[in-house]
C-alpha positions as CSV (number, residue, x, y, z in Angstrom):
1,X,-7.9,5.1,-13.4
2,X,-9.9,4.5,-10.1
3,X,-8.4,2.9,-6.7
4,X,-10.3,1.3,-4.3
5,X,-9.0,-0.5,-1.2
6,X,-10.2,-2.9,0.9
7,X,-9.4,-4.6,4.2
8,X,-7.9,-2.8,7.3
9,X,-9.3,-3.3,10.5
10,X,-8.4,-3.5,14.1
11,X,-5.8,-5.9,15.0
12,X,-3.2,-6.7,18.2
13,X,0.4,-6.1,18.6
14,X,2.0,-8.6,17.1
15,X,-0.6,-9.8,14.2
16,X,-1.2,-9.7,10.8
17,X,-3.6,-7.9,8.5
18,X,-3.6,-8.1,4.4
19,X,-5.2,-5.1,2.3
20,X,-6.6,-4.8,-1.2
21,X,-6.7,-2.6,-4.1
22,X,-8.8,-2.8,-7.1
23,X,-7.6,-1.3,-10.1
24,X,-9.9,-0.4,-13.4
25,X,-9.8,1.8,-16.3
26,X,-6.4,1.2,-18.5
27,X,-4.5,-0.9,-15.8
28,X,-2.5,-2.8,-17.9
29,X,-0.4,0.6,-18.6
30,X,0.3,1.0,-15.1
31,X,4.2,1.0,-14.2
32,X,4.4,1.6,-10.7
33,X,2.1,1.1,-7.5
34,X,2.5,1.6,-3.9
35,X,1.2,1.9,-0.6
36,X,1.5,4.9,1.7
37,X,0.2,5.8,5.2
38,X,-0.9,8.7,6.9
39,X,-1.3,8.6,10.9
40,X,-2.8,11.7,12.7
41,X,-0.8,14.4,13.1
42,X,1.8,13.4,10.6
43,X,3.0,13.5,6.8
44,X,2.0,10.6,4.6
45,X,4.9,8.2,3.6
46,X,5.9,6.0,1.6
47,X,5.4,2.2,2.7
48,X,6.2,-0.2,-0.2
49,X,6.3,0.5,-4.1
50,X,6.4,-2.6,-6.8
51,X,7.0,-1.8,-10.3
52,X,5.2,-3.5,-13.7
53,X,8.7,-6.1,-13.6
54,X,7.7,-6.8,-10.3
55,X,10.6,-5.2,-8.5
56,X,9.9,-3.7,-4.8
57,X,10.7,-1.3,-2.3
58,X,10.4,-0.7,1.0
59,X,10.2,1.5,3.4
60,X,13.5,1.0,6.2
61,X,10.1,0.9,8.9
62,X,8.5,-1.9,7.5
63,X,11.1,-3.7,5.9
64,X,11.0,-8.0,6.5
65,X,7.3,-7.7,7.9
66,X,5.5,-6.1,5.1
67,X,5.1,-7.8,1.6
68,X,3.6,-6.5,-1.9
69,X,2.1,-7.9,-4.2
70,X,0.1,-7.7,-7.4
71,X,-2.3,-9.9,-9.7
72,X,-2.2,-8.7,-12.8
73,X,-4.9,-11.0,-13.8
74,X,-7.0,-9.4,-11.2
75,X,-6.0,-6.2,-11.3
76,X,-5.4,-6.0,-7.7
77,X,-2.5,-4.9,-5.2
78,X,-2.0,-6.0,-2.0
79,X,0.0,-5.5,0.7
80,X,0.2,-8.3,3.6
81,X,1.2,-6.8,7.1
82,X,2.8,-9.0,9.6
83,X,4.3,-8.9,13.4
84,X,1.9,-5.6,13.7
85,X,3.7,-2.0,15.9
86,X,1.0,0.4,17.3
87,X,3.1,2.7,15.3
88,X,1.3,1.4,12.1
89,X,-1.9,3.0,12.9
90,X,-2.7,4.8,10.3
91,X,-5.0,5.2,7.2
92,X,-3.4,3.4,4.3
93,X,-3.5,4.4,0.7
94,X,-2.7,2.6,-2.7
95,X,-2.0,4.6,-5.5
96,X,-0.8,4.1,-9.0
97,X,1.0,6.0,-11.8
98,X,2.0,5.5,-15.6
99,X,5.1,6.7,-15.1
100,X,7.9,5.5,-13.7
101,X,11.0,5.3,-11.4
102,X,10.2,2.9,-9.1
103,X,9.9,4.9,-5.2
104,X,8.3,5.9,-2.3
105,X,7.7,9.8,-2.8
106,X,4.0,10.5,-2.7
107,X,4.0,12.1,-6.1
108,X,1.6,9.4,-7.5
109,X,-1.4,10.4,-10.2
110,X,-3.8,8.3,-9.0
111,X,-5.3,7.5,-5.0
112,X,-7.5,5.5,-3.4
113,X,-9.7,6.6,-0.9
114,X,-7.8,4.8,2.5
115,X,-8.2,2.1,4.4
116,X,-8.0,2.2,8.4
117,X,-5.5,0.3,10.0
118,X,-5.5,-0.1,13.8
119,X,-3.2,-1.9,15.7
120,X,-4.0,-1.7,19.8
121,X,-4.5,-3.9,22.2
């Protein structure tokens, strides 16, 4: 299974920015995707999971402005960021595994390689 994102940017407080992640090799057994972040100087975390059924999570930070989604047709996640905080600066990573619950822990097989993310004005 290979990742890769695509997207990210530069953005102002207050905007919006949508990233991408291409999925190949055996998608169609993938349960559970997700995106997580990693700013400098800090952990990576969990942003937003979405399970095969389509169910979603969300991190408490993010909840109401960010939405996943994926195209199974295309293969692709994506997550589309809205009313934008400095405080989501950060490299941002989809990742994907066969198994299952649903969550937010980073204990995903599968990463992409990250995507920057800067929100300043």
């Amino acid at each position: 299974v290979q990742l890769a994102e695509t997207g990210g940017g530069t953005v102002q407080p207050g905007g919006s920015l949508s990233v991408s992640c291409e999925i190949s090799g055996f998608p169609d057994t993938i349960l559970c995707m997700g995106w997580f972040r990693q700013a400098p100087g800090k952990e990576r975390e969990g942003v937003a999971g979405i399970s095969s059924a389509g169910n979603t999570l969300y991190a408490d930070s993010v909840k109401g402005r960010f939405t996943i989604s994926r195209d199974n047709a295309k293969n692709t996640l994506y997550l589309q960021m809205n009313s934008l905080k400095p405080e989501d600066t950060a490299i941002y990573y989809c990742a994907a595994d066969f198994r299952g619950p649903l969550r937010l822990r980073s204990d995903f097989a599968y990463w992409g390689q990250g995507t920057q993310v800067t929100v300043s004005s």
